[in-house]
C-alpha positions as CSV (number, residue, x, y, z in Angstrom):
1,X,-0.9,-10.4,-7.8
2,X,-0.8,-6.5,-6.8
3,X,2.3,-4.5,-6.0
4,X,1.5,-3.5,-2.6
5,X,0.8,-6.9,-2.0
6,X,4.0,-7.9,-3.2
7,X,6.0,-5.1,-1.3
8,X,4.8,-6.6,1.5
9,X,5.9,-10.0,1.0
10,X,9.3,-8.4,0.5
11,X,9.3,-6.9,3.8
12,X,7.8,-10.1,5.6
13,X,11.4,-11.8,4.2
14,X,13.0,-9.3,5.2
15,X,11.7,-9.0,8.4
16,X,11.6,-13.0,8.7
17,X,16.0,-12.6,8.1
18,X,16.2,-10.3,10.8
19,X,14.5,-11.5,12.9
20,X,15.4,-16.0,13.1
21,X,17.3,-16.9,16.1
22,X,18.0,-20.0,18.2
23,X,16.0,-22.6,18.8
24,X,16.6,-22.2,22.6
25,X,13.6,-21.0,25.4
26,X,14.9,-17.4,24.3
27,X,13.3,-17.5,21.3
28,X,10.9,-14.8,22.2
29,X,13.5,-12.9,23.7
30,X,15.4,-11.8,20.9
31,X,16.5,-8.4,20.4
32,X,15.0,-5.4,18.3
33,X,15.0,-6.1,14.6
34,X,16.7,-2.8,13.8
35,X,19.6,-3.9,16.1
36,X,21.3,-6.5,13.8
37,X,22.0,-7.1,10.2
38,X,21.2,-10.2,8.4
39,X,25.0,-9.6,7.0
40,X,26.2,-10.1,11.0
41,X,23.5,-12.7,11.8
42,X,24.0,-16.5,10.2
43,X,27.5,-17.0,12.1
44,X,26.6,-20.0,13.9
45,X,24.3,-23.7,12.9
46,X,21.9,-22.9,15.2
47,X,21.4,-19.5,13.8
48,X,21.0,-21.2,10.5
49,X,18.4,-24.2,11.4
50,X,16.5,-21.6,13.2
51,X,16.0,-19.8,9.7
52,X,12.7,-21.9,9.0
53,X,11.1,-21.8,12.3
54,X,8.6,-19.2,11.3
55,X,7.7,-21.1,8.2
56,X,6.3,-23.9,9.9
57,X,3.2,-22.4,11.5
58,X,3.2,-18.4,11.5
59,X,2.2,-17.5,7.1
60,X,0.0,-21.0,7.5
61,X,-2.5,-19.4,9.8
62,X,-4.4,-18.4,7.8
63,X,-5.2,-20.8,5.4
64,X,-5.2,-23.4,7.9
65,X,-7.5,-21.9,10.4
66,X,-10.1,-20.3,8.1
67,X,-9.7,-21.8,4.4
68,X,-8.5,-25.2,4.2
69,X,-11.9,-26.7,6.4
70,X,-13.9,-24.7,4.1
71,X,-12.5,-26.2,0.8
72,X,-11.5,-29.9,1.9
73,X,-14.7,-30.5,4.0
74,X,-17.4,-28.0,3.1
75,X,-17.1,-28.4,-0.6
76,X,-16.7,-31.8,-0.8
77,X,-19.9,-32.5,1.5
78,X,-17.6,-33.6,4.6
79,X,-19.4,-31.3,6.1
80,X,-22.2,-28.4,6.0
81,X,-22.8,-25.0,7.3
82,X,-25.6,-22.2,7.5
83,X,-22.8,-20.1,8.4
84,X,-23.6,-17.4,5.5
85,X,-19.7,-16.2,5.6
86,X,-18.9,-19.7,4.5
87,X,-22.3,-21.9,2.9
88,X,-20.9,-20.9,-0.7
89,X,-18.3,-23.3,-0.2
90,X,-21.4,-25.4,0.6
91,X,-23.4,-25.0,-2.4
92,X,-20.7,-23.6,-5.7
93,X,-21.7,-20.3,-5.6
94,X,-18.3,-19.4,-4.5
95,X,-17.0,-16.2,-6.5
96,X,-13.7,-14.2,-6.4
97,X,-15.4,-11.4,-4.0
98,X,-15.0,-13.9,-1.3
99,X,-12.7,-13.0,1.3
100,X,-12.0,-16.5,2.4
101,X,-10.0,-16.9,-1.1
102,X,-8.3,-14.0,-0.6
103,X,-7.5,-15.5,2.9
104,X,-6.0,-18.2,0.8
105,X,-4.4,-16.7,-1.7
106,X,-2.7,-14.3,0.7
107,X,-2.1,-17.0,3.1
108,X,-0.3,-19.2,0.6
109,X,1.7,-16.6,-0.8
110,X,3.1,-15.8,2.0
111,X,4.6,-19.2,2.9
112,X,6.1,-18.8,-0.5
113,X,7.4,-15.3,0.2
114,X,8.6,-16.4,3.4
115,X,10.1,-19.7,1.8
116,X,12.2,-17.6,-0.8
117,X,14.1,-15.2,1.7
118,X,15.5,-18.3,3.3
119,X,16.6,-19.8,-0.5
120,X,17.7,-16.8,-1.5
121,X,19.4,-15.3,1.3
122,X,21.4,-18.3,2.8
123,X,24.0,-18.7,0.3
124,X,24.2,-15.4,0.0
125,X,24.7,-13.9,3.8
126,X,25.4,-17.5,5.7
127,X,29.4,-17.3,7.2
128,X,31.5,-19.5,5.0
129,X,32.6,-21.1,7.6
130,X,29.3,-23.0,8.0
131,X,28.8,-26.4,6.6
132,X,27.5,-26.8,3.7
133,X,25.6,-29.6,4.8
134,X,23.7,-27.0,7.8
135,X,23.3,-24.4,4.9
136,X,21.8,-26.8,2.5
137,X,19.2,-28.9,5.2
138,X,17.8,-25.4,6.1
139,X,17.4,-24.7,2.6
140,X,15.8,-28.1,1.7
141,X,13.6,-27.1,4.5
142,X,12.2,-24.2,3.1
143,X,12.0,-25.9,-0.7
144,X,9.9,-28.8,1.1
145,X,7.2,-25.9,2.7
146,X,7.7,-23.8,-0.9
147,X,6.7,-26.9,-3.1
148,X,3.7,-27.5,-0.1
149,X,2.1,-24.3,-0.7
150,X,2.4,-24.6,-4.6
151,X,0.6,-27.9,-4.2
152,X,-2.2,-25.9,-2.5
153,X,-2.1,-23.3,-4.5
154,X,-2.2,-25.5,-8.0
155,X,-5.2,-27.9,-6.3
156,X,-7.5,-24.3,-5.5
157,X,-6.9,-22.3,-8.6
158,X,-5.4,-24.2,-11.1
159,X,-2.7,-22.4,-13.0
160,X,-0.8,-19.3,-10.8
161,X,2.3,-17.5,-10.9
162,X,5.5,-19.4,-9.6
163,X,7.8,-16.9,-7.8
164,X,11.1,-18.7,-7.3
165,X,13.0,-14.9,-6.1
166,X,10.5,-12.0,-4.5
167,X,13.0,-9.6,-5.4
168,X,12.3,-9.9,-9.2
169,X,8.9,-8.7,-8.6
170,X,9.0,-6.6,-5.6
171,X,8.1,-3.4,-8.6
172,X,6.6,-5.4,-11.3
173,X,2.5,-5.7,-10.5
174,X,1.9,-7.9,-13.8
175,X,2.9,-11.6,-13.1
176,X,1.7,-14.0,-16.0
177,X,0.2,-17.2,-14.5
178,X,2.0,-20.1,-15.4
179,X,0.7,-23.8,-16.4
180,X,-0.4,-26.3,-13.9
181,X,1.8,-28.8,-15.4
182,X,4.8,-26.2,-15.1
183,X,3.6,-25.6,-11.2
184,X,4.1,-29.5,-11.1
185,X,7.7,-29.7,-12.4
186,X,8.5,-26.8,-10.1
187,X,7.1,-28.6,-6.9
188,X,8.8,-31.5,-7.8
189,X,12.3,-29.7,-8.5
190,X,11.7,-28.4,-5.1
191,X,11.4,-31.9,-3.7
192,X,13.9,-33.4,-5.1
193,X,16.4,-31.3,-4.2
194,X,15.1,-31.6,-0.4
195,X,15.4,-35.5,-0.7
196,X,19.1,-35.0,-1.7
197,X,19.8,-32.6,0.9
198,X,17.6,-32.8,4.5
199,X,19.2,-34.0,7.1
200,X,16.8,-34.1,9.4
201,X,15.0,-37.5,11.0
202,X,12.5,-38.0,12.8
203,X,14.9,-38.5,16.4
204,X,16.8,-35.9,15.6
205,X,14.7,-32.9,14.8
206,X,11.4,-34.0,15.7
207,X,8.7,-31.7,13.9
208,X,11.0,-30.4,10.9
209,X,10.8,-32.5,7.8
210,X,13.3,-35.1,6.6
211,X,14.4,-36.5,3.5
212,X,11.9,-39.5,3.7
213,X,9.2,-36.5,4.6
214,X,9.8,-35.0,1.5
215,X,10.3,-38.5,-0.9
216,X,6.7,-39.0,1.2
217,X,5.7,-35.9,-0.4
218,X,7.1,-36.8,-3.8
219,X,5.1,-39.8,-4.0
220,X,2.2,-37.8,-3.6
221,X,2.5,-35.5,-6.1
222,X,3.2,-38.7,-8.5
223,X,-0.1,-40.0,-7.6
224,X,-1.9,-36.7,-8.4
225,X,0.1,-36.6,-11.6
226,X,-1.4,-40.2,-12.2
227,X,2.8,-41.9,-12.5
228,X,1.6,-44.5,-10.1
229,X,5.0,-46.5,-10.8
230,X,6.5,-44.0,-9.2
231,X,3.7,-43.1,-7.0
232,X,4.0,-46.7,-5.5
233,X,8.3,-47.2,-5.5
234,X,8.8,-43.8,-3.7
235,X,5.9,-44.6,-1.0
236,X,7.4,-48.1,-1.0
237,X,11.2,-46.4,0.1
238,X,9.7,-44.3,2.9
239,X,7.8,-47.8,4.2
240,X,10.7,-49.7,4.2
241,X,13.0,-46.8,5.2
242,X,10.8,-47.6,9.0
243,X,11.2,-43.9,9.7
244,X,7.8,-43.5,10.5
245,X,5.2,-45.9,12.0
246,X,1.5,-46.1,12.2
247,X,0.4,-45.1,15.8
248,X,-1.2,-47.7,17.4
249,X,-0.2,-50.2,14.3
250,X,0.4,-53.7,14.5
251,X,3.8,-55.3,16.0
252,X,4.6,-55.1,12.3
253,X,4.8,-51.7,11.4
254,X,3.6,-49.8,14.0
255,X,3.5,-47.8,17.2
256,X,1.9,-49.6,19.6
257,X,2.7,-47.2,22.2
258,X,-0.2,-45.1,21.1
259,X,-3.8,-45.2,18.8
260,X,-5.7,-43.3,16.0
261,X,-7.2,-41.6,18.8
262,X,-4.1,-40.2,20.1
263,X,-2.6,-39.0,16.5
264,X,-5.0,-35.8,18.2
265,X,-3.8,-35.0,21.3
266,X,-1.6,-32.1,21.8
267,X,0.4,-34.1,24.2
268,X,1.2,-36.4,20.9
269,X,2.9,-34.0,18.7
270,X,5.7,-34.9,16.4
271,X,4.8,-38.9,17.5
272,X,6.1,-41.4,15.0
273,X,3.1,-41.2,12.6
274,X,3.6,-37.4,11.6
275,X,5.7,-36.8,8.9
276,X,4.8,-32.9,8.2
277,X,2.5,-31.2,10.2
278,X,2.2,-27.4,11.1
279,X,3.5,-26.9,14.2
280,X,1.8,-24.6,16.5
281,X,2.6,-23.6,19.7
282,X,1.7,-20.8,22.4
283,X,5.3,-20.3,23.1
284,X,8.5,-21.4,22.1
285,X,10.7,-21.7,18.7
286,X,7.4,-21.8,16.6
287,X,5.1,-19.1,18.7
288,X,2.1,-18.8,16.6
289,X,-1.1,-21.4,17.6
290,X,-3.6,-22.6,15.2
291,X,-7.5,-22.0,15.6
292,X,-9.1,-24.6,14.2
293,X,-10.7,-25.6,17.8
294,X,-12.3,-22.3,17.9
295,X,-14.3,-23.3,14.4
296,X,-14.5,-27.2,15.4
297,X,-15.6,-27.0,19.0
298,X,-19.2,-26.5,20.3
299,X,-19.6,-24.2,23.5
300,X,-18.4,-25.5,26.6
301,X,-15.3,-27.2,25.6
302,X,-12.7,-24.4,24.5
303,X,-12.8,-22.7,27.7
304,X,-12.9,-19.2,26.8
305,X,-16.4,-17.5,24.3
306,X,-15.3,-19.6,21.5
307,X,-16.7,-22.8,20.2
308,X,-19.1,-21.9,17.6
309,X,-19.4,-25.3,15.6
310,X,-19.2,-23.5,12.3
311,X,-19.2,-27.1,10.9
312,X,-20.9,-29.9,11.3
313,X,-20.3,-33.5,10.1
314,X,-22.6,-34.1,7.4
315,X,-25.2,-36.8,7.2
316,X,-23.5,-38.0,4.0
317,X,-20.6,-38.3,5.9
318,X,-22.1,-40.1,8.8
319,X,-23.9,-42.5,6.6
320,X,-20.5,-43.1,5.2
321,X,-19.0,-45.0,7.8
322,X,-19.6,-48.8,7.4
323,X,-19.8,-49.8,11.5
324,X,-19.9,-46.7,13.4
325,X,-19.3,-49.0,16.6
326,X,-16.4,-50.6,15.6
327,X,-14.9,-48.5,13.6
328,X,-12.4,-46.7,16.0
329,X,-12.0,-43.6,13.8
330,X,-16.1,-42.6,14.3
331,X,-15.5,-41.7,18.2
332,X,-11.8,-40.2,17.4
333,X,-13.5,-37.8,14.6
334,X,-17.6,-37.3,15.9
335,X,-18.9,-36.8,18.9
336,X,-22.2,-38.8,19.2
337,X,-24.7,-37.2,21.9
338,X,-23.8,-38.4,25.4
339,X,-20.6,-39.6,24.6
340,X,-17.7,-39.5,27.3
341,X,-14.1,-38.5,26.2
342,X,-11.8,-38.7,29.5
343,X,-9.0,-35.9,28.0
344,X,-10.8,-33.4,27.4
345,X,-11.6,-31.1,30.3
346,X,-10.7,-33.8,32.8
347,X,-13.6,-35.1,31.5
348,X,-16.3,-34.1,28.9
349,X,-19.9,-35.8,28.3
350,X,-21.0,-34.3,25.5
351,X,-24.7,-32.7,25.1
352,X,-27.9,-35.1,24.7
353,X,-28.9,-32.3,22.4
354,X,-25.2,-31.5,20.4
355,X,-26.4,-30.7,16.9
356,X,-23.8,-28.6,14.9
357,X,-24.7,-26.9,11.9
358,X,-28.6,-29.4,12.1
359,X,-26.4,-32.6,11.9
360,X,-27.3,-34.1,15.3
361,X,-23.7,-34.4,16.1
362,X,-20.2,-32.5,16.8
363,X,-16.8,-32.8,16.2
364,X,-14.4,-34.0,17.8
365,X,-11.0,-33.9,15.4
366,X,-8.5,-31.2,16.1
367,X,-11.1,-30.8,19.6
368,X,-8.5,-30.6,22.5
369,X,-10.2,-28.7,25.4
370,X,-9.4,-25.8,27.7
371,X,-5.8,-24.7,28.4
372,X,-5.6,-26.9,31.0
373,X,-6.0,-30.0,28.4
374,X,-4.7,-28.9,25.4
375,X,-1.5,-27.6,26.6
376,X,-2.2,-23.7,27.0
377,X,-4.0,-22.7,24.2
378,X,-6.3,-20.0,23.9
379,X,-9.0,-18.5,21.8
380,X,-8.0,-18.9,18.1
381,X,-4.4,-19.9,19.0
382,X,-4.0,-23.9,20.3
383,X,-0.9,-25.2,20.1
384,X,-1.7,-29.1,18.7
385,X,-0.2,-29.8,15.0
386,X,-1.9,-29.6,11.8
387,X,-1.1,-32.4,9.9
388,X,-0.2,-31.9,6.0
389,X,1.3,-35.6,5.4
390,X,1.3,-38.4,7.8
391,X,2.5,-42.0,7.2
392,X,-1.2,-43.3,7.4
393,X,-1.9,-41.6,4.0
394,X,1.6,-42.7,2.7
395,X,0.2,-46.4,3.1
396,X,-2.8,-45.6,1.4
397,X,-1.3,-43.5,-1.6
398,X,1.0,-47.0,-2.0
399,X,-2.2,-49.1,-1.9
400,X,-4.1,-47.0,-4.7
401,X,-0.8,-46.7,-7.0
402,X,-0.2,-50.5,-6.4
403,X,-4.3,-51.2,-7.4
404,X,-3.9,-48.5,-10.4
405,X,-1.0,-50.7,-12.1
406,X,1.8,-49.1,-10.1
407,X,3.2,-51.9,-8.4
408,X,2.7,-55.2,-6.6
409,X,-1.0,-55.4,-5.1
410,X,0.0,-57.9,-2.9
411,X,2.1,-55.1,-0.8
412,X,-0.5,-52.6,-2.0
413,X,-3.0,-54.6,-0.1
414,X,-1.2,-55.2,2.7
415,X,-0.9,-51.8,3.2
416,X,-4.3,-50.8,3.1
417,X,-5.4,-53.6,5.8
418,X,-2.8,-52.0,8.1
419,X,-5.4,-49.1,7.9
420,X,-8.5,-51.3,8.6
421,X,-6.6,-53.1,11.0
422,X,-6.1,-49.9,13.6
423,X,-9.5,-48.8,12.5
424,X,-10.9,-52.1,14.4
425,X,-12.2,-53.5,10.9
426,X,-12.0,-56.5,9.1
427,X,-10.0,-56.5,6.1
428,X,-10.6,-56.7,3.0
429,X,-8.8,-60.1,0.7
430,X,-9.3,-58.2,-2.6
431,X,-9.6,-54.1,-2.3
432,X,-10.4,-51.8,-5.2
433,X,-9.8,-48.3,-6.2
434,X,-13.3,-47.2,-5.0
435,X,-12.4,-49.3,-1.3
436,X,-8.9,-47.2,-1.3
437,X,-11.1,-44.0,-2.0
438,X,-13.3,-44.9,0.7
439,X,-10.9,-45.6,3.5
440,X,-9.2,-42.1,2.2
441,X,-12.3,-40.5,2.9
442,X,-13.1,-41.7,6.6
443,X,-9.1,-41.9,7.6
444,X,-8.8,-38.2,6.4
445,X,-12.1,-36.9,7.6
446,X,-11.4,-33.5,8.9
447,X,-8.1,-33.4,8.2
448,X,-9.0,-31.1,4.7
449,X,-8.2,-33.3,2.0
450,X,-11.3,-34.8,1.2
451,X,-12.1,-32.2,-2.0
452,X,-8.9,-33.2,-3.4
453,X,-9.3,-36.6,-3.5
454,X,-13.2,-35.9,-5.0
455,X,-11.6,-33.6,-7.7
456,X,-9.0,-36.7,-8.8
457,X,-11.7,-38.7,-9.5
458,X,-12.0,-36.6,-13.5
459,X,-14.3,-33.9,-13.8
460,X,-17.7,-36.5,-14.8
461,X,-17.3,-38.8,-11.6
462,X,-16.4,-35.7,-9.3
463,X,-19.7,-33.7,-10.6
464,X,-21.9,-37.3,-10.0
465,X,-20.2,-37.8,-6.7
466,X,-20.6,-34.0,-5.3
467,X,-24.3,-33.7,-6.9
468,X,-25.4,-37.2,-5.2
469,X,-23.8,-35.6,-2.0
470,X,-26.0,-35.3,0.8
471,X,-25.7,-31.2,2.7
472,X,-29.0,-31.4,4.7
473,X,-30.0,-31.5,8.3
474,X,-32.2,-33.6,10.6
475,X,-35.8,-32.2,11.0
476,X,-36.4,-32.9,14.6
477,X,-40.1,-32.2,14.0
478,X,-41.2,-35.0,13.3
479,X,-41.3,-38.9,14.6
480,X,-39.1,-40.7,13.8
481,X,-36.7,-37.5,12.7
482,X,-36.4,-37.1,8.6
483,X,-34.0,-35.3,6.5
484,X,-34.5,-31.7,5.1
485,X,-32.5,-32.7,2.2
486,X,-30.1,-30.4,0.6
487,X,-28.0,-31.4,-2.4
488,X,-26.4,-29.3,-5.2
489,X,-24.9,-30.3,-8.7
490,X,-21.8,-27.7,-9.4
491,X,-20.5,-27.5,-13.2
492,X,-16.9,-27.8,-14.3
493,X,-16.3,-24.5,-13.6
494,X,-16.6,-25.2,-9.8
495,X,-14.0,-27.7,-9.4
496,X,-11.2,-24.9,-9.4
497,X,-12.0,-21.8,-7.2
498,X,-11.8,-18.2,-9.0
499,X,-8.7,-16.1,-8.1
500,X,-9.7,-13.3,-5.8
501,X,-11.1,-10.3,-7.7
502,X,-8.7,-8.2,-6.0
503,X,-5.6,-10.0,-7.1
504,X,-7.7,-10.0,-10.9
505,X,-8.3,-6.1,-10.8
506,X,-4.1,-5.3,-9.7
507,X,-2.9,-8.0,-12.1
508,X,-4.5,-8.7,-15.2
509,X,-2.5,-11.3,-16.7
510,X,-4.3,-14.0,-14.3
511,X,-6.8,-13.4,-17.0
512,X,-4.9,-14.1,-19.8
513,X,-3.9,-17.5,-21.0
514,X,-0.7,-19.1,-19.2
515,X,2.7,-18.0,-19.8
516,X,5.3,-21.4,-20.1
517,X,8.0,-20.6,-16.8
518,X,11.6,-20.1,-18.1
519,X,13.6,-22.9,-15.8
């Protein structure tokens, strides 16, 4: 991690405690950062809850708009490109000269950097006055987003330095690497303390996480760490907590206000489902929009010269849905030629000939239209929510913990058929672990998880799944149209991603073998 690199980080907290005001229509309104001090600034609660507006969407950008697709669908044969800036992802010959890592490791570092200025300056320049409880939820905020971007960080490379205080290293270009099972305890530190401390729900600050967002989170990381007991009580709490509902769900535990179509539309942001998502916006507390579309969409749709389908759905994927008719999540995630979607555009048919990337199909996740139906959004900056965590997954992670000896399959199953069930699909009496990996994988489906979910299955079955994975296109040549099949078999190596040669060449010691971190 070099110097420079790490000066700047310094100055981005900096800049980020200057500069965090209310959460009010004058947010963009604020005045020149040079004409207050942070030491005059946290006087009031709103000045303090607006502290982690900025990381929320503005360091995520990014990563989310020209990383996270590459790695959770590209690698793991979601989808496939001929895009040469980005095909390595397709075919493991990724190396650290790519910039798209550096993208990432940048990205992700700034989140962190961004993170530590509000845990480390808060109890430090807040007015005593304040209640603890303000002080400590904004805190817990930034912990939550902190342990977030570790998870990323730990799932791309493997081991990498923790930075709890920017300020330590701010002259200091060697930073040893620490282990992935230290990164782990760290994340989940950072968790913990946000479950004791948020104060946040879902009515009452819509879009910033809560304390059953981050036990959400917890679980999570227990599943990854294979402590499925825990894994399946924590996701348990946050289902029977009823915070957060499946949109469109059953009477039972759902929404029924809405459907797995909607979780998509920008109009839908923050609805009961979401439990952390990015959140973008052209204007406003947040002011930084997301550009997935401009990657996602063909040509027509966006409004403006983007739209260049850098992705397509791959036929593996395709093939992988079990009823593409019933299943409600095919038309919510691909666009088929010809088919009609009402909210886009006022109304969008989509090409007899759409073929992104030689998959004889678009997509249509994270697709919202032209500012006029997506809510204002421009080239490379639309203001509809990434999602991170939803409660969709939370069921599922409780169903594979409970059908990995974590808890009571009964519930376990229930859970899962609350999935099929919104899908439009029958359910299944008896699921297994492959089934739960299988609904994952459709559920999720450009929503950049999928490689992480491959790479859980242990290094033999993730190299057999990826290497029987099929990256080719339709050959329209012939009649009936056949497959130019493409398939490649990556090695151990290739299931963490190289650190960036830059960050290798300014700081050694990412070289050398990890360093235990002093807690």
């Amino acid at each position: 991690m070099n110097n420079n690199l790490f000066k700047t980080k310094f100055i981005l907290i900096f800049t980020l405690a200057l500069s965090v005001v209310s959460c009010g229509e004058d947010f963009l309104d604020r005045p020149p950062e040079d004409s207050y001090s942070v030491d005059e600034f946290y006087k009031t609660p709103e000045q303090v809850i607006s502290s982690t507006n900025s990381i929320y969407a503005r360091p995520w950008y990014n990563f989310v708009t020209n990383v996270a697709w590459c790695i959770g669908e590209l690698s793991s044969g979601n989808g496939r490109t001929w895009d040469a800036r980005n095909s390595a992802f397709d075919n493991f010959t990724i190396n650290g000269n790519h910039g798209t890592l550096t993208q990432a490791w940048e990205s992700l570092y700034a989140v962190i950097a961004q993170s530590n200025g509000v845990i480390n300056t808060l109890p430090e320049k807040v007015d005593p006055s304040l209640p603890s409880s303000v002080v400590n939820n904004s805190i817990a905020e930034a912990r939550f987003i902190r342990a977030t971007a570790y998870f990323y960080l730990v799932r791309i490379f493997g081991s990498v330095p923790i930075i709890a205080d920017n300020n330590v290293f701010v002259l200091e270009p060697i930073v040893p690497r620490n282990p992935e099972s230290d990164i782990y305890q760290f994340i989940k530190l950072d968790l913990e303390y946000a479950i004791a401390n948020l104060t946040n729900t879902k009515s009452t600050q819509p879009g910033r996480i809560s304390s059953n967002g981050a036990k959400a989170m917890l679980s999570k990381i227990y599943l990854y760490e294979e402590d499925y007991s825990k894994a399946f009580q924590l996701s348990n709490e946050v289902i029977n907590a009823g915070e957060f509902k499946l949109y469109g769900g059953d009477a039972s535990d759902g929404d029924e206000s809405g459907s797995y179509y909607d979780l998509f539309k920008t109009e839908n942001d923050n609805n009961p489902e979401s439990i952390f998502a990015l959140q973008w916006s052209t204007s406003g507390q947040y002011a930084e929009g997301n550009g997935i579309q401009s990657l996602f969409a063909q040509g027509g749709i966006t409004g403006d010269s983007s739209g260049w389908s850098a992705i397509g759905p791959s036929l593996d994927l395709q093939d992988a849905y079990e009823d593409t008719e019933e299943d409600l999540r095919y038309y919510a995630t691909i666009m088929d030629p010809e088919s009609f979607y009402p909210d886009l555009n006022g109304g969008f048919t989509v090409s007899e000939n759409v073929n992104h990337q030689g998959t004889g199909v678009g997509i249509k996740k994270y697709v919202v239209g032209n500012a006029a139906s997506n809510g204002g959004g421009g080239q490379q900056s639309y203001p509809n929510n990434t999602y991170i965590l939803r409660y969709g997954e939370v069921l599922l992670i409780n169903a594979e913990a409970a059908l990995k000896g974590g808890g009571s399959v009964a519930v376990g199953t229930a859970n899962f058929n609350k999935i099929r069930r919104r899908a439009g699909l029958d359910e299944i009496a008896s699921p297994t672990v492959d089934d739960v990996f299988q609904e994952r994988r459709i559920e999720l489906a450009f929503e950049m998880e999928f490689w992480y979910d491959v790479i859980r299955l242990g290094a033999n079955e993730a190299i057999e799944f990826l290497s029987n994975t099929e990256r080719g296109t339709w050959n329209n040549d012939t009649t009936p149209a056949t497959v130019n099949s493409e398939m490649f078999t990556p090695t151990i190596d290739d299931l963490l991603f190289p650190y960036p040669t830059a960050e290798t060449q300014n700081n050694p010691a990412l070289l050398e073998p990890p360093v235990p971190y002093q807690f």
